[in-house]
C-alpha positions in Angstrom: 3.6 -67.6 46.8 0.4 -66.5 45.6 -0.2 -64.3 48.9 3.2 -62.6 48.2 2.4 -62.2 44.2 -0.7 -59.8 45.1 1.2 -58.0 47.7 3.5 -57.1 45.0 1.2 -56.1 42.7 -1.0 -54.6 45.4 2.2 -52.1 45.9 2.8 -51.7 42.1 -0.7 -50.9 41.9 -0.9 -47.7 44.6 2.4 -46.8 43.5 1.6 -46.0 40.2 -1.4 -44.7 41.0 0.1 -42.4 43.5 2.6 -41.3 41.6 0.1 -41.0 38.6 -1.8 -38.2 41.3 1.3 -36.5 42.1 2.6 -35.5 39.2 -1.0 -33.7 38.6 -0.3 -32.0 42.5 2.7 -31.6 44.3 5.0 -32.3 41.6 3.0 -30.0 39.2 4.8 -27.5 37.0 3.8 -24.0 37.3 0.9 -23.4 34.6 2.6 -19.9 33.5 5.2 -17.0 33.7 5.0 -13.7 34.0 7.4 -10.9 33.1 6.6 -7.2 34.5 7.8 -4.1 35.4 7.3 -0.5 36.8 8.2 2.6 34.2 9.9 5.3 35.9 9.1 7.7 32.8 6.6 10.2 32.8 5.8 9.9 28.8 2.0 10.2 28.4 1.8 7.0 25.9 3.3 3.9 26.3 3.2 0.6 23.8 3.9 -3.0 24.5 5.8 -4.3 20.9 4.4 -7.0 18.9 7.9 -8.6 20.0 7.5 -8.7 23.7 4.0 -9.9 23.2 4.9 -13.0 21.6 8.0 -13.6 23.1 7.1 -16.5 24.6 4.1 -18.7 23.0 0.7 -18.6 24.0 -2.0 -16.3 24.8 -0.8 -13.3 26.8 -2.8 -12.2 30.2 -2.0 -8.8 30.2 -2.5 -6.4 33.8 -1.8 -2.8 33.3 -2.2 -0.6 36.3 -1.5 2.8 37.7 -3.4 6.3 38.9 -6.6 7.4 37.4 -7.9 5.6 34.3 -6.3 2.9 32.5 -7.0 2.5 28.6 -5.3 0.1 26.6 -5.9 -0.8 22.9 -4.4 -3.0 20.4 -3.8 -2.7 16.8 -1.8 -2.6 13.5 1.8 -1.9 15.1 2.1 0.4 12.1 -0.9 2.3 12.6 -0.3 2.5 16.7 3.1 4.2 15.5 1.6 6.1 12.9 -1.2 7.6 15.7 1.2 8.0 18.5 3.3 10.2 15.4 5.8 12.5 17.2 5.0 11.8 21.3 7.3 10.6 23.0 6.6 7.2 24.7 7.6 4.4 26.5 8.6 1.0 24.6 8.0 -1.9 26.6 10.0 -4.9 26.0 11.2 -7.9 27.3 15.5 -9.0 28.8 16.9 -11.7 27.2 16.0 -14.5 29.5 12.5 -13.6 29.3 11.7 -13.2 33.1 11.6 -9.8 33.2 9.8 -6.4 31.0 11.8 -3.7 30.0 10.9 0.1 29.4 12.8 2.3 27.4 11.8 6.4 26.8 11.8 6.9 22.8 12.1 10.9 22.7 9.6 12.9 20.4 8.7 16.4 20.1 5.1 16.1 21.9 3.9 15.7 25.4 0.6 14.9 24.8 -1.9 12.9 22.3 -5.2 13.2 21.8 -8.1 11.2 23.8 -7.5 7.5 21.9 -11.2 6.2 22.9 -13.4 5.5 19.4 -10.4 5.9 17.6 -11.1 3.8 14.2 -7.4 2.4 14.2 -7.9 0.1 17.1 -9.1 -3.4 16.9 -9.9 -3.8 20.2 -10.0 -1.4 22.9 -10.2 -1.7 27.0 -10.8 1.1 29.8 -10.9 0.8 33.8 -10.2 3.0 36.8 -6.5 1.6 38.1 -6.2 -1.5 37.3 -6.8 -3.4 33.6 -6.3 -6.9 32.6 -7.5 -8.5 29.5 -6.2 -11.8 27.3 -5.0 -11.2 23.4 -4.0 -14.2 21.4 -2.1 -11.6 18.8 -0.2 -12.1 15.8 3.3 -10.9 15.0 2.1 -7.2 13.4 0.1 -6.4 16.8 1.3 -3.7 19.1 -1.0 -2.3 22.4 -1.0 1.4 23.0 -1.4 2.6 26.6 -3.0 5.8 27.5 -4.4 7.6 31.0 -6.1 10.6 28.9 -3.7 11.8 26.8 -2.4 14.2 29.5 -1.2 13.0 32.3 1.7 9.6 32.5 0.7 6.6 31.0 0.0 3.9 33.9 3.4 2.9 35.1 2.6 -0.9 36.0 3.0 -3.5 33.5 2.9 -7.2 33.7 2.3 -10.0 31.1 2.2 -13.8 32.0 2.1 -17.0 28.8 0.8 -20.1 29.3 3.3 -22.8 30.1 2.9 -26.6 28.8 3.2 -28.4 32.1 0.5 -31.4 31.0 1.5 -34.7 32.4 0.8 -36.7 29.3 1.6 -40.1 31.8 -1.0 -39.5 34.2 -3.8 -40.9 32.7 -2.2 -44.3 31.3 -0.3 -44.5 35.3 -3.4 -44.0 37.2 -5.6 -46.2 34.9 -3.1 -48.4 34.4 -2.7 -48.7 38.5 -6.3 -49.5 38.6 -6.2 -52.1 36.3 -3.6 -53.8 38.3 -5.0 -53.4 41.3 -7.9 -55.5 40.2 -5.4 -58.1 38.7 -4.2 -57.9 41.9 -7.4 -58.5 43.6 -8.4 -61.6 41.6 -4.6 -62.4 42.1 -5.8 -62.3 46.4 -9.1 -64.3 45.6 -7.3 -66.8 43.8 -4.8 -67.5 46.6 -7.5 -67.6 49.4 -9.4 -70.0 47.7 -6.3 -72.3 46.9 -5.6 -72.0 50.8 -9.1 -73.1 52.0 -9.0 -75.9 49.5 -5.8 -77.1 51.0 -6.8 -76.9 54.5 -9.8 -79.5 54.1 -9.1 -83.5 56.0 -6.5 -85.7 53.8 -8.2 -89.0 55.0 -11.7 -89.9 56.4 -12.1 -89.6 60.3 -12.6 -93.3 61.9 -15.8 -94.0 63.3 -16.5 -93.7 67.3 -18.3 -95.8 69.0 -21.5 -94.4 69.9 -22.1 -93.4 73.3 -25.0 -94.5 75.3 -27.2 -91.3 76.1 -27.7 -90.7 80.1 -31.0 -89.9 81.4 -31.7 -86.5 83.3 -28.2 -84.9 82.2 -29.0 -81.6 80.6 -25.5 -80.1 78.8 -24.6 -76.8 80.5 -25.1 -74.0 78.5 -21.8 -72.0 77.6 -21.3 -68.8 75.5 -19.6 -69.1 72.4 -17.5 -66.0 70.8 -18.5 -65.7 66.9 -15.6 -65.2 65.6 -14.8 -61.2 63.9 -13.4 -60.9 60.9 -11.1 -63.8 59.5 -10.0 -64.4 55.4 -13.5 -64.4 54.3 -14.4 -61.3 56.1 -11.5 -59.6 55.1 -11.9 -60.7 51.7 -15.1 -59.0 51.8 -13.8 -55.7 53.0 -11.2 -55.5 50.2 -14.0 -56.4 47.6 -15.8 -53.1 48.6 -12.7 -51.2 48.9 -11.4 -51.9 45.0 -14.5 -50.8 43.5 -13.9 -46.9 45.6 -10.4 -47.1 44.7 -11.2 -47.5 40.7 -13.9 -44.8 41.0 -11.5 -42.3 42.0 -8.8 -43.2 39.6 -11.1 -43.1 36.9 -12.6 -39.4 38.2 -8.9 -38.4 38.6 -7.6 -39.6 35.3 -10.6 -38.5 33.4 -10.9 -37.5 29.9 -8.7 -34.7 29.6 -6.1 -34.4 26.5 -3.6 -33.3 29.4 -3.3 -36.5 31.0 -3.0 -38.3 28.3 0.6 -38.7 25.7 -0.9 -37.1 21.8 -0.7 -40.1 20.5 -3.6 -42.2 22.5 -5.7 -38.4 22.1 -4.9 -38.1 18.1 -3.3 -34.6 19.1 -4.9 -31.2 20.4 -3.8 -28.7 18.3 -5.9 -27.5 15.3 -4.6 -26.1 11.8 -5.6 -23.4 10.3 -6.0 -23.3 6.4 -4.2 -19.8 5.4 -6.0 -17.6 3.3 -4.5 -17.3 -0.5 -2.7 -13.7 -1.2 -2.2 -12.8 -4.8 1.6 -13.2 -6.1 3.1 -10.7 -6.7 6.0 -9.1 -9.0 9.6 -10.0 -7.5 10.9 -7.3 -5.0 7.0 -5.8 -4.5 5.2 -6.0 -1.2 1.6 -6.0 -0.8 -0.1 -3.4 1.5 -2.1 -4.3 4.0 -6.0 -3.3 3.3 -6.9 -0.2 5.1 -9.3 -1.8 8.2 -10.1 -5.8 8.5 -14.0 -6.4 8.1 -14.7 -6.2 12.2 -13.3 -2.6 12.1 -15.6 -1.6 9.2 -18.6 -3.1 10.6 -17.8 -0.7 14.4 -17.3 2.3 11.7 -20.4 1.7 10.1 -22.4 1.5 13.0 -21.0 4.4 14.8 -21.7 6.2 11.2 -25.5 5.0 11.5 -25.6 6.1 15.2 -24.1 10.0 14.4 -25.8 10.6 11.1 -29.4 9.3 12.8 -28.6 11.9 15.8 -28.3 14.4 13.4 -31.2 13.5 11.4 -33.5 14.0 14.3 -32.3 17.0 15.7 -31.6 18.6 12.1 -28.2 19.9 13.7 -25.6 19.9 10.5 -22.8 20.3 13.5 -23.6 17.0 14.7 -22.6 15.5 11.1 -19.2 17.2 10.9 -17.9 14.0 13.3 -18.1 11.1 10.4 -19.4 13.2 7.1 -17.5 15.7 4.6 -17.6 16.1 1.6 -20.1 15.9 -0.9 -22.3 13.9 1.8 -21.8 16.8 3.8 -23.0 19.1 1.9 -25.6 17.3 0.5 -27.1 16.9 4.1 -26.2 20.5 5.2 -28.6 22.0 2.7 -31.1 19.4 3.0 -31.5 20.4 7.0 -31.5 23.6 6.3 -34.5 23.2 4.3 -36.2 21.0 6.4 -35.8 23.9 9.1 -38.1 26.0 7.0 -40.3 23.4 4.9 -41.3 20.7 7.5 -42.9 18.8 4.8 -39.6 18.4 2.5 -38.2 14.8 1.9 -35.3 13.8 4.4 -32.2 12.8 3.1 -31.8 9.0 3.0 -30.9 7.0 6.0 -27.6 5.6 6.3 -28.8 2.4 7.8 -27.2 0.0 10.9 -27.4 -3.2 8.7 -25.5 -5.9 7.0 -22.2 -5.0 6.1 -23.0 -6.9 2.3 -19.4 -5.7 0.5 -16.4 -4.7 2.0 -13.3 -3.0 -0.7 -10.4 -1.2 2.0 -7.7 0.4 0.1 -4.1 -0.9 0.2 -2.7 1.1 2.2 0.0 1.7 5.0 -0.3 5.2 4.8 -2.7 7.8 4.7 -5.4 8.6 3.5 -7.1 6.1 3.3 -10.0 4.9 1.7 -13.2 2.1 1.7 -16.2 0.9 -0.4 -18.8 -0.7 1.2 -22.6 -1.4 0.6 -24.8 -1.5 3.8 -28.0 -3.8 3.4 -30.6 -2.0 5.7 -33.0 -4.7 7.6 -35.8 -3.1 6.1 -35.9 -4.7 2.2 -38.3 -2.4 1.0 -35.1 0.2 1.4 -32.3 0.4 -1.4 -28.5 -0.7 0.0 -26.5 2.0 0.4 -22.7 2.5 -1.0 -20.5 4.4 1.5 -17.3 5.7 0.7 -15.5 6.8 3.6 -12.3 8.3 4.1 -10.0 8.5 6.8 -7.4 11.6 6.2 -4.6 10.9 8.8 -4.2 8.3 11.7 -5.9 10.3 14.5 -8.7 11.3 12.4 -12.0 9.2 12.4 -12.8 7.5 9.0 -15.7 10.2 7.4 -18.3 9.3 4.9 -17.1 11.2 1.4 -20.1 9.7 -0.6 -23.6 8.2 0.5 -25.4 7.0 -2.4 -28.3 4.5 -3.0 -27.8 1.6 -5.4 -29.8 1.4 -8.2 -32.7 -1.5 -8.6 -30.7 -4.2 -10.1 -27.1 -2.6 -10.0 -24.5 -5.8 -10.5 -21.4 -5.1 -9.1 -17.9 -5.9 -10.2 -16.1 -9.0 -8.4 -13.6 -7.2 -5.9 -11.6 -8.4 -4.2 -11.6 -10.0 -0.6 -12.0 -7.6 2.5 -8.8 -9.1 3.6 -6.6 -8.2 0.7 -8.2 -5.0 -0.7 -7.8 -3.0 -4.1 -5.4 -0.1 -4.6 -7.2 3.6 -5.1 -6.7 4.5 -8.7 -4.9 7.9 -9.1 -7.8 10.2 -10.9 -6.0 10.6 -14.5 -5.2 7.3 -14.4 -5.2 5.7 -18.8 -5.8 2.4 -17.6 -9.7 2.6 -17.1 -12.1 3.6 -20.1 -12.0 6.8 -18.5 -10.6 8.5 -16.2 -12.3 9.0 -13.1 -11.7 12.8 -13.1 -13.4 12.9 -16.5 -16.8 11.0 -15.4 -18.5 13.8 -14.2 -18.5 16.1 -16.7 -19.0 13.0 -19.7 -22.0 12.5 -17.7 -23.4 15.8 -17.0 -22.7 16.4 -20.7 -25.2 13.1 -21.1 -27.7 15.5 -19.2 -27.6 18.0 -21.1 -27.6 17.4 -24.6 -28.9 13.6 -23.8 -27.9 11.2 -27.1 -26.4 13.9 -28.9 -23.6 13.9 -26.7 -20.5 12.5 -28.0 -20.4 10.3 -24.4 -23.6 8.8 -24.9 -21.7 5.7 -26.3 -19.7 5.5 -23.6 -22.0 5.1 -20.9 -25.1 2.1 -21.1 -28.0 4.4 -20.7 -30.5 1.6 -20.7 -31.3 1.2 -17.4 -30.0 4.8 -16.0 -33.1 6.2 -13.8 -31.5 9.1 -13.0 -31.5 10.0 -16.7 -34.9 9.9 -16.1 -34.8 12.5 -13.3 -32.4 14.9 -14.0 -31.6 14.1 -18.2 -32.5 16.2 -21.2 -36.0 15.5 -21.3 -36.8 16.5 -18.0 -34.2 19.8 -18.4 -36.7 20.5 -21.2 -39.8 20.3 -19.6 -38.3 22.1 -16.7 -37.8 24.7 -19.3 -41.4 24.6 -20.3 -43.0 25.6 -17.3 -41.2 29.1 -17.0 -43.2 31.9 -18.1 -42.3 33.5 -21.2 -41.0 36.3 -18.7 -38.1 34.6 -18.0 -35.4 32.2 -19.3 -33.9 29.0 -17.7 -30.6 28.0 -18.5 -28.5 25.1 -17.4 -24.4 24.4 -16.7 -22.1 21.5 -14.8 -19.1 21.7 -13.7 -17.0 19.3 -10.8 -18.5 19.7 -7.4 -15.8 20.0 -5.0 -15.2 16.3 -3.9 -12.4 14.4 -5.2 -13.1 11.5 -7.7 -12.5 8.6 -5.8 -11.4 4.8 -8.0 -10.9 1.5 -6.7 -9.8 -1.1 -8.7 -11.5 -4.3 -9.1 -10.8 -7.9 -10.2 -11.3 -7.7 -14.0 -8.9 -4.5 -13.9 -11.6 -2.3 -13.7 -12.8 0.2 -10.9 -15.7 1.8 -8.9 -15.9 5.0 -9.3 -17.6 7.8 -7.0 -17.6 11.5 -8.1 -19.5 14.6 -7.4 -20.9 16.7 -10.4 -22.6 20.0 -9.7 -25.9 21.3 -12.0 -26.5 24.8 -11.7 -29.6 26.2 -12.9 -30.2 29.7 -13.7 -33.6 31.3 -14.2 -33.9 35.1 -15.1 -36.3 37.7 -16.2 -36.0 38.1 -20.2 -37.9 41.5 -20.1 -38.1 44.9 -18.5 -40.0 44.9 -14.9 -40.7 40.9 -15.1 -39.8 39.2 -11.5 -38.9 35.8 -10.8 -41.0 33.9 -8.4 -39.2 30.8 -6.7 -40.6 27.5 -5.5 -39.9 24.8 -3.6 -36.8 23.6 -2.0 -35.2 27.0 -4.0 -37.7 29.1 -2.2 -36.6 26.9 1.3 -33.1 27.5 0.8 -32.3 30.9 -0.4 -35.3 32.3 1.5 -36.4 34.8 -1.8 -39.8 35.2 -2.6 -39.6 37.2 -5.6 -37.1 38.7 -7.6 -36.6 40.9 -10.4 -32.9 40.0 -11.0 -33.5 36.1 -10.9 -32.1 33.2 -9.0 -29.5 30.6 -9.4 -29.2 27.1 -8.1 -26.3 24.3 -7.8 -27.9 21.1 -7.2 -25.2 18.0 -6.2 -25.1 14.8 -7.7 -23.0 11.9 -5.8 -22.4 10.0 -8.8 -21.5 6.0 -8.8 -19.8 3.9 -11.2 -18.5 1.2 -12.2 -15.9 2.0 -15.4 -14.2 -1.0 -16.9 -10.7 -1.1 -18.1 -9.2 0.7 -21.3 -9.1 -2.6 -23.1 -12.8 -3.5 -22.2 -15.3 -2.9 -24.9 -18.0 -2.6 -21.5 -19.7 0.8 -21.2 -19.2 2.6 -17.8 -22.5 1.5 -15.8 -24.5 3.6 -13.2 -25.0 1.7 -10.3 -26.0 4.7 -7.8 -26.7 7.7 -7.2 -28.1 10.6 -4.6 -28.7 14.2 -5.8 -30.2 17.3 -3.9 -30.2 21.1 -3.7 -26.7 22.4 -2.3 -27.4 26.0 -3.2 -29.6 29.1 -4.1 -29.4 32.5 -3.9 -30.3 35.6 -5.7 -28.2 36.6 -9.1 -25.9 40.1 -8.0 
């Protein structure tokens, strides 16, 4: 009975542990499915909807292929509609049983789109000869736009696959639990063999024989004996070393892995994610989203860093025109221009390749758009740099409007997070202290006629070092070191940049605007001759003249100007001014 009790559990045992094996083999699950499709169309863009990317759940494998290049990138689907604009493309999407991609031609009245590598809209991008495949994990507002060159057809060969859940949760306990029996099944054997040997020992003692006298001179023959092979306790042996392989390999099969195993022996496998807070907002209002995440800024800045160092080297103002306009722009076009002739002239400041240290997008779904951001450089004896860039429609690269260094001890306003973003401020906007297209001119007011001014109590002059620079004092002795021969005279006005406001937490708003000094020095009497210097002399290439010069010098002003109800002064907190101009007086 014993005998037959291990057999049983001997069969159990591999049963369950074959089974266990199978399910994890032959009687596996596919691990994923895959819908595709070939576009007949001849539309030079094509884009893969955030719907067909998540219709099933999962990260998607996606394989794009077709003639020539391949380039695929994903993004915002608002801002891949908003770049592909009025092309006509192909919509890729998915049947109803979800086995198969779709295509559909939506009609528009272009044939062709602009090269989409670099372009600042996309948060990832991919490019191969023929063939492409890549993995995204994307979120429900994430489209992919598919381009050969802008040209020619999009490729025409699409195919996505999702991960399919075909763990075998049983496995693990089946094979283990096989293993486990198998051994009870062993000691099950053991027990039995040893019973059986017990049993088979004499019931009564043998009866004495008489002893037999011993002959002289016989010698017993000698016979062979056969040892016997094998028996119980040879067999026994064999299936002691054979258990111990048989537990190795269940164990090495079943492993550790959460697949094998039922959620509830593993404590689960999925992570939660805490969600990130968003302000609430007034019934029936929706917020925008911010106008690039914080990955996308830092790829802008650095391709900033990388085209405004190219140009700084080769003084080439053309090489600028890629990611400046603006005030910047012009601020760095004069400042080449008098490098070319005065080698010894101070450069204009690096925009440096470091830490991305605060990051304000605008809300925005439409364009333009705008963002504040200071970059840390890596070298700390170098002020951070504010950039305000602007991008002015969705195929256009964001551009640096303003570059300005931060003063020594400049305190920002809390913003709010890269994620969220601030609105941009119209410039005549009541609620703020001021508006932002009245700063300049308060400010070059300040200049001129210093604490006299009627804005001087507006603005907390304390700790102003451009005051210092450019303010009434140094206007005046300016003043003083032209020769009685001649007259300087001074005037602002708005350069030609547009103020630029985003709000911040306390209902405030940083402020960047452009003011424009213009200095005019002429001869008071008969015959007298003006004599330039410096970066006037560099830039309008005169000498001397008897009808005088004039020169418009640009200030990229920042600011932070609190709200209307705030009794807070509007606060400097950078700045970067140059010679735009000069020229001889008609």
């Amino acid at each position: 009975m014993r005998f037959i009790a291990a057999i049983v559990t001997f069969v159990i045992a591999f049963g369950m542990i074959a089974y266990g094996i199978a399910q994890r083999t032959i009687l596996a699950e596919p691990d994923s499915i895959t819908a595709s499709t070939v576009v007949s169309d001849d539309a030079t863009v094509s884009v893969i909807s955030s719907k067909t990317l998540k219709a099933l759940d999962g990260r998607q494998s996606v394989t794009i292929g077709g003639p020539g290049r391949v380039f695929a990138a994903y993004g915002r689907t608002e801002d891949v509609l908003a770049w592909v604009g009025d092309a006509s493309y192909n919509r890729i999407g998915i049947n109803s049983a979800k086995t198969a991609l779709t295509s559909k031609l939506v009609s528009g009245s272009e044939t062709k789109v602009p090269d989409p590598r670099g372009s600042d809209l996309w948060l990832d991008e991919y490019s191969r000869s023929n063939s492409l495949n890549f993995f995204v994990n994307v979120p429900d507002d994430i489209s992919i736009v598919v381009v050969s060159d802008g040209t020619k057809p999009a490729p025409n060969r699409f195919s996505i696959s999702w991960p399919l859940d075909n763990r075998t949760p049983w496995s693990g306990p089946l094979i283990v639990g096989g293993g486990i029996l198998l051994l009870i099944g062993l000691g099950i054997y053991l027990w039995a063999f040893t019973h059986l040997r017990r049993s088979r020992g004499p019931r009564r003692k043998t009866p004495k024989m008489p002893k037999v006298p011993k002959q002289r001179g016989y010698k017993p023959r000698k016979t062979g004996t056969v040892a016997a092979k094998g028996g119980r306790r040879s067999n026994a042996r064999r299936m002691v070393a054979i258990v111990p392989i048989l537990l190795v390999g269940t164990v090495a099969l079943s492993g550790c892995s959460p697949e094998l195993w039922p959620e509830f022996m593993t404590g689960g496998s999925s992570a939660s994610a805490t969600p990130t807070p968003t302000p609430t907002l007034p019934a029936g209002e929706k917020l925008q989203a911010p106008a690039v995440t914080l990955p996308q800024l830092k790829k802008i800045v650095a391709k900033v860093s990388v085209a405004a160092a190219k140009a700084d080297a080769a003084i080439d103002p053309g090489m600028l025109k890629s990611r400046f306009e603006g005030p910047a722009l012009e601020l760095r076009t004069a400042n080449y221009a008098i490098r070319k002739v005065d080698s010894t002239a101070q450069p204009a400041a690096v925009i440096p390749a470091g830490e991305v240290n605060v990051t304000l997008p605008q809300q925005s779904n439409t364009w333009p758009r705008t963002v504040f951001t200071v970059v840390i450089p890596s070298d700390k004896t170098v002020a951070p740099v504010a950039l305000v860039l602007v991008q002015a429609t969705p195929r256009a690269n964001f551009k640096v409007d303003y570059a300005t260094a931060l003063e020594a001890g400049a305190k920002l306003p809390d913003v709010a997070p890269a994620n969220v973003g601030a609105p941009r401020l119209k410039p005549g906007t009541k609620l703020l202290a001021m508006a932002p297209s009245d700063v300049a001119l308060a400010y070059g007011d300040i200049l001129e006629k210093g604490t006299e001014s009627k804005f001087s109590k507006d603005f907390d002059l304390k700790n102003d070092a451009l005051i210092g620079l450019i303010g009434f004092e140094a206007r005046k002795a300016l003043q003083a070191k032209v020769p009685a021969t001649a007259a300087m005279t001074f005037a602002n006005s708005d350069g030609p940049g547009d103020s630029i406001a985003l709000g911040s937490n306390n209902a405030g708003a940083i402020v960047a605007v452009y003011l424009n000094e213009t200095v005019t020095v002429k001869p008071v009497e008969a015959g007298a001759s003006v004599n330039p210097e410096g970066a006037v002399k560099s830039l309008s290439g005169i000498t001397g003249t008897t009808k005088g010069t004039v020169a418009v010098y640009g200030d990229q002003l920042l600011f932070y100007v609190p709200p209307a109800s705030s009794k807070n002064k509007i606060v400097l907190l950078g700045f970067a001014t140059g010679l735009v101009s000069a020229k001889e007086l008609p």
